[in-house]
C-alpha positions in Angstrom: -3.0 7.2 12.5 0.4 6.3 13.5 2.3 5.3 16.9 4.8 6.7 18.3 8.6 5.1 18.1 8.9 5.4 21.7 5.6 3.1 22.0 6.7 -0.5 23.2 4.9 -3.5 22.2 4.8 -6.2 24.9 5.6 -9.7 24.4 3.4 -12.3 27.2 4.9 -15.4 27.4 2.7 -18.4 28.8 5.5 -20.2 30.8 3.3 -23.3 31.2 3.4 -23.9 27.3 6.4 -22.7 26.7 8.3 -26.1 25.4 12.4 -24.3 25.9 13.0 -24.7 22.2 14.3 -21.2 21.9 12.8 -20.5 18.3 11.7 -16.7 19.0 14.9 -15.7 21.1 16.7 -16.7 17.8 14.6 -14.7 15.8 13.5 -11.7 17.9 15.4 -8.6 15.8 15.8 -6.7 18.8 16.8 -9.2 21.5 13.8 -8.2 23.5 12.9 -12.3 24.4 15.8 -14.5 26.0 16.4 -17.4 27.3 16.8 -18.4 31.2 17.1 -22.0 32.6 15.3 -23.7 29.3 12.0 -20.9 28.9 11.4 -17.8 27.2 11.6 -14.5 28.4 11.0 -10.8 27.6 13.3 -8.1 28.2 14.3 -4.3 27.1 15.8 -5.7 24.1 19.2 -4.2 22.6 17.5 -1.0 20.7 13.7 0.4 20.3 12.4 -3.0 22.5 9.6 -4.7 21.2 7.9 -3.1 17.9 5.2 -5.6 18.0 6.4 -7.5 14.7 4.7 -10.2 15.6 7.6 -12.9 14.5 7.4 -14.8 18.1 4.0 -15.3 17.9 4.0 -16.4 14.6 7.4 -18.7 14.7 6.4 -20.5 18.5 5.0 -23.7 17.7 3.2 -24.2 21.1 1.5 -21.0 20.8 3.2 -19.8 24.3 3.2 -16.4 22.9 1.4 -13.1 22.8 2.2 -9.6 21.7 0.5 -6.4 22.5 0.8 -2.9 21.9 1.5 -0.6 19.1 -1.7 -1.6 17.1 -1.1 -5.5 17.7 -4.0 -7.3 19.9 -3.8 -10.6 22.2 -6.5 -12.3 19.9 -4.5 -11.2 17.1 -2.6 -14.6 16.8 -4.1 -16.7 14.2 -3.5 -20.3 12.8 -1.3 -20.2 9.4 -3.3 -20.8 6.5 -3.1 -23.8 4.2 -3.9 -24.1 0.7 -4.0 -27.1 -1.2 -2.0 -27.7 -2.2 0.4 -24.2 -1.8 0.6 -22.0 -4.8 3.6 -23.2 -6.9 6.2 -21.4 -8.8 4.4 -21.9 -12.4 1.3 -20.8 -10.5 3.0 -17.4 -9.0 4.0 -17.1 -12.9 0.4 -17.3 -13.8 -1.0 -14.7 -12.0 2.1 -12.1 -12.8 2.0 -12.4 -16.3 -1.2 -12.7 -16.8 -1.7 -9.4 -14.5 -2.0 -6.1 -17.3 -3.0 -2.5 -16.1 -6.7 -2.4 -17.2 -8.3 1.0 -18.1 -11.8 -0.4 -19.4 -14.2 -1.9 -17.0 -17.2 -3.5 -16.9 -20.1 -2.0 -15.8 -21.3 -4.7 -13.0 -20.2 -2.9 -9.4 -17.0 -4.6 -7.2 -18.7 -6.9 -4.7 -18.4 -5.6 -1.2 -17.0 -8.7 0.6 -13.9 -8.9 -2.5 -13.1 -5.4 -1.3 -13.0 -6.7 2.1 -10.8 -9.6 1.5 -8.2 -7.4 -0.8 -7.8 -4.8 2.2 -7.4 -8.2 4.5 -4.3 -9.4 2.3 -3.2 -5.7 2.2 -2.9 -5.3 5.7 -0.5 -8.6 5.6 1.8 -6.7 3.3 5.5 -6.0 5.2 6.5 -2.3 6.6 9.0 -0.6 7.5 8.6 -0.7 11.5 5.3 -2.3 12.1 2.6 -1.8 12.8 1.5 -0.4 9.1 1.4 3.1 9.3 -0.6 3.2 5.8 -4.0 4.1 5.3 -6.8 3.3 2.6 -9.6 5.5 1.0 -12.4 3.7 -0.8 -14.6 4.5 -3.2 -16.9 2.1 -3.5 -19.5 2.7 -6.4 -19.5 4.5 -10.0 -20.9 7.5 -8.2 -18.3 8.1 -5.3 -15.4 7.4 -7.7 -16.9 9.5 -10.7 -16.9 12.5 -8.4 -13.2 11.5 -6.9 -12.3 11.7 -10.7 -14.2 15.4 -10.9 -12.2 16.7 -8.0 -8.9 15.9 -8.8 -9.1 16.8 -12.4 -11.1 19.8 -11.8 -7.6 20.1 -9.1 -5.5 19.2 -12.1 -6.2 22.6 -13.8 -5.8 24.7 -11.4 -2.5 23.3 -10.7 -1.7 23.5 -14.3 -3.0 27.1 -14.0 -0.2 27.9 -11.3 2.9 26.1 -13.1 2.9 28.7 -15.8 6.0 29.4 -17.4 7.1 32.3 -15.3 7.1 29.5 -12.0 8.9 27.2 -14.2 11.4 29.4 -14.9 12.0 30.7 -11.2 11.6 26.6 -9.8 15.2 26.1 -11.7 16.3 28.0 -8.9 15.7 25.0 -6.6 14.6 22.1 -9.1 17.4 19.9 -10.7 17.9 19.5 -14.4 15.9 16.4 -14.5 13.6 17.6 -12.2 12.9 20.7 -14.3 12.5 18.3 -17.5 10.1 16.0 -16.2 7.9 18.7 -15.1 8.2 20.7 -18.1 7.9 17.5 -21.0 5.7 15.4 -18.6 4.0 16.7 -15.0 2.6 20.1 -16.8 1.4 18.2 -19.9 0.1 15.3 -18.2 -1.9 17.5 -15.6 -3.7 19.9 -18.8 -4.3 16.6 -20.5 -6.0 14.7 -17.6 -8.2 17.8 -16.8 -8.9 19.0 -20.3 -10.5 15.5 -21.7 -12.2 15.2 -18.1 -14.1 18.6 -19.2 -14.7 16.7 -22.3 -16.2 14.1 -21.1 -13.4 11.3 -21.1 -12.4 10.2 -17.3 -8.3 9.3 -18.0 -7.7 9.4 -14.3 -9.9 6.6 -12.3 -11.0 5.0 -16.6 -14.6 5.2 -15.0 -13.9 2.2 -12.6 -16.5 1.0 -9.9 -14.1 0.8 -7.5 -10.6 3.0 -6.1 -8.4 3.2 -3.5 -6.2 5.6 -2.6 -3.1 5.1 -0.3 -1.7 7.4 2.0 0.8 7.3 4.7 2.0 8.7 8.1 5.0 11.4 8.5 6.9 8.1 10.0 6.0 5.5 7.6 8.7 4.6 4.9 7.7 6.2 1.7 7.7 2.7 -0.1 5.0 1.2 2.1 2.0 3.0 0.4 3.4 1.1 -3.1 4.1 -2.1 -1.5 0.6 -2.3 0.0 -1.0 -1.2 -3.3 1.2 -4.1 -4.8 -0.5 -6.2 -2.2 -3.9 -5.1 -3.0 -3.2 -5.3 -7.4 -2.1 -8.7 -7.2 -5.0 -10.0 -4.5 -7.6 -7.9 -7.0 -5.9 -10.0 -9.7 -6.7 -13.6 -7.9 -10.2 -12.7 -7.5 -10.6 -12.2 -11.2 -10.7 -8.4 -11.3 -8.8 -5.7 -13.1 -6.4 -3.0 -11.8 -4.3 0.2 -12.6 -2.5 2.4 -10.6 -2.3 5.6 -10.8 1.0 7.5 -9.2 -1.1 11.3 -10.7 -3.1 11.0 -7.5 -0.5 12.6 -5.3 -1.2 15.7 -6.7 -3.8 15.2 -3.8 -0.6 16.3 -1.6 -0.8 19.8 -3.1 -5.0 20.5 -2.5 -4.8 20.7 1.1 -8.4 21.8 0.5 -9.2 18.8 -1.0 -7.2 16.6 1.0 -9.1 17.4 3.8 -12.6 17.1 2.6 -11.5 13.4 2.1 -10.6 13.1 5.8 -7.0 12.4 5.3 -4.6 13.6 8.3 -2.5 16.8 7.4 0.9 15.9 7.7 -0.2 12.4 6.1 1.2 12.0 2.2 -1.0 10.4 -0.4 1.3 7.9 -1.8 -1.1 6.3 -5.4 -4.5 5.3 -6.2 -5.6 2.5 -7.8 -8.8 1.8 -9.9 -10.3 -1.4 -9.7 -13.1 -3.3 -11.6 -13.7 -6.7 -13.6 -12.2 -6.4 -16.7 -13.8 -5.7 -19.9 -11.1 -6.6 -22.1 -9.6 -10.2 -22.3 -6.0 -10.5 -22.7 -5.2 -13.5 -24.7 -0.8 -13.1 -24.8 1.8 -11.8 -22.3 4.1 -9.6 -22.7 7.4 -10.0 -21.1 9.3 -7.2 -19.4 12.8 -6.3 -18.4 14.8 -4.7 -15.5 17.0 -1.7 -16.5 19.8 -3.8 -15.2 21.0 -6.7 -13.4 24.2 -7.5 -11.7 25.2 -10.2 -10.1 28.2 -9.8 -7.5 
């Protein structure tokens, strides 16, 4: 995973097609395509050159463009899908407040090609400096998630173990106030309590979903892209009628480098949330309605 910031993309520019109308000059962020006597143009641009955003290709409407490099592909460039008619504002509504974190699941398994489509509409989700530098684990069955549940509880205790009393004194050392109370009232209790009802039976990590994914990211990713693509991936599982709730305890995964490993995830890669995933066996018949800590308009 990951490419290099020195990595160039490279924009090719069919001059024959090109119709002059100066669209992805405009709207290149780093000045890498110009202008000269009425056609496009690629250049060293004004900063890192051409990160392979893929905004020519995608704004030129006599598809004169190409962009290569830095995980992007020639045949990469695709028509703009329509719907019919485009999902409308009391539609967006819809699907958000009808979307609830669901922790019971039916027992029928996630079908293989919905999995396929969420991770297709996850890999559309924006980054920080493309391309996406975030990765996706899935567990795809009962089985494989059951046991990804057993390992990170069983993982949960032993961390539990270590955060004795004794650290927690000595972390104030380095830990902020706040930082010390959230992993004294919260982190601690949360991490006995996960692995203690696991032992008992009771799976309060993955809710005994068919389906999970867990989202980790490169040492040069933004740390928000792991949550935006998991947003990506919660509210395309919601549009094909399944269920969804994330779960932020999987970066404890961060802190089993053991473990971490066994699951094939790069070293210096962080694991950013999980999600569980499965139709729903719970209907919701009311929203509930939510607020921001604060808004301010300026």
């Amino acid at each position: 995973m990951g490419v290099s910031f020195k990595e160039r993309g490279r924009a090719i520019i069919d001059a024959a097609a090109c119709i002059g109308c100066g669209a992805c000059a405009a709207n290149c962020p780093d000045e890498v395509l110009t202008m000269n006597e009425d056609k496009a143009q690629a250049g060293d641009g004004i900063f890192m050159g051409c990160i392979a955003c893929g905004q020519c290709v995608a704004i030129c409407p006599a598809a004169a463009i190409a962009v290569e490099g830095r995980g992007m592909r020639r045949d990469d460039r695709m028509p703009l899908p329509v719907a019919e008619p485009r999902p409308a504002a009391q539609q967006m509504a819809a699907l958000l407040y009808g979307r609830r974190s669901v922790r019971r699941y039916e027992k029928r398994d996630v079908e293989r090609e919905k999995l396929d489509w969420i991770l297709e509409m996850v890999a559309t989700a924006p980054m920080g400096i493309p391309p996406s530098d975030v990765g996706v684990l899935v567990f795809h069955g009962r089985d494989k998630v059951a046991r990804f549940a057993a390992e990170m509880c069983a993982s949960f205790g032993r961390m539990a173990k270590q955060l004795n009393p004794f650290m927690l004194a000595v972390s104030r050392l380095w830990m902020k106030k706040h930082e010390q109370v959230a992993m004294r009232e919260f982190i601690v209790p949360l991490l006995k309590m996960l692995s203690q009802k696991h032992a008992e039976g009771h799976d309060l990590f993955t809710y005994d979903a068919p389906a999970a994914l867990l989202f980790h990211h490169g040492p040069m990713a933004d740390g928000a892209d792991c949550h935006i693509a998991a947003t990506y991936a919660m509210l395309a599982a919601e549009s094909q009628g399944l269920g969804s709730c994330l779960i932020g305890s999987a970066v404890g995964l961060n802190y089993d480098k053991k473990l971490k490993a066994n699951y094939g995830i790069p070293p210096e890669n962080k694991v950013g949330l999980a999600m569980a995933l499965g139709y729903p066996a719970v209907k919701f018949s009311r929203a509930v309605k939510r607020r921001l800590a604060s808004v301010r308009f300026l």
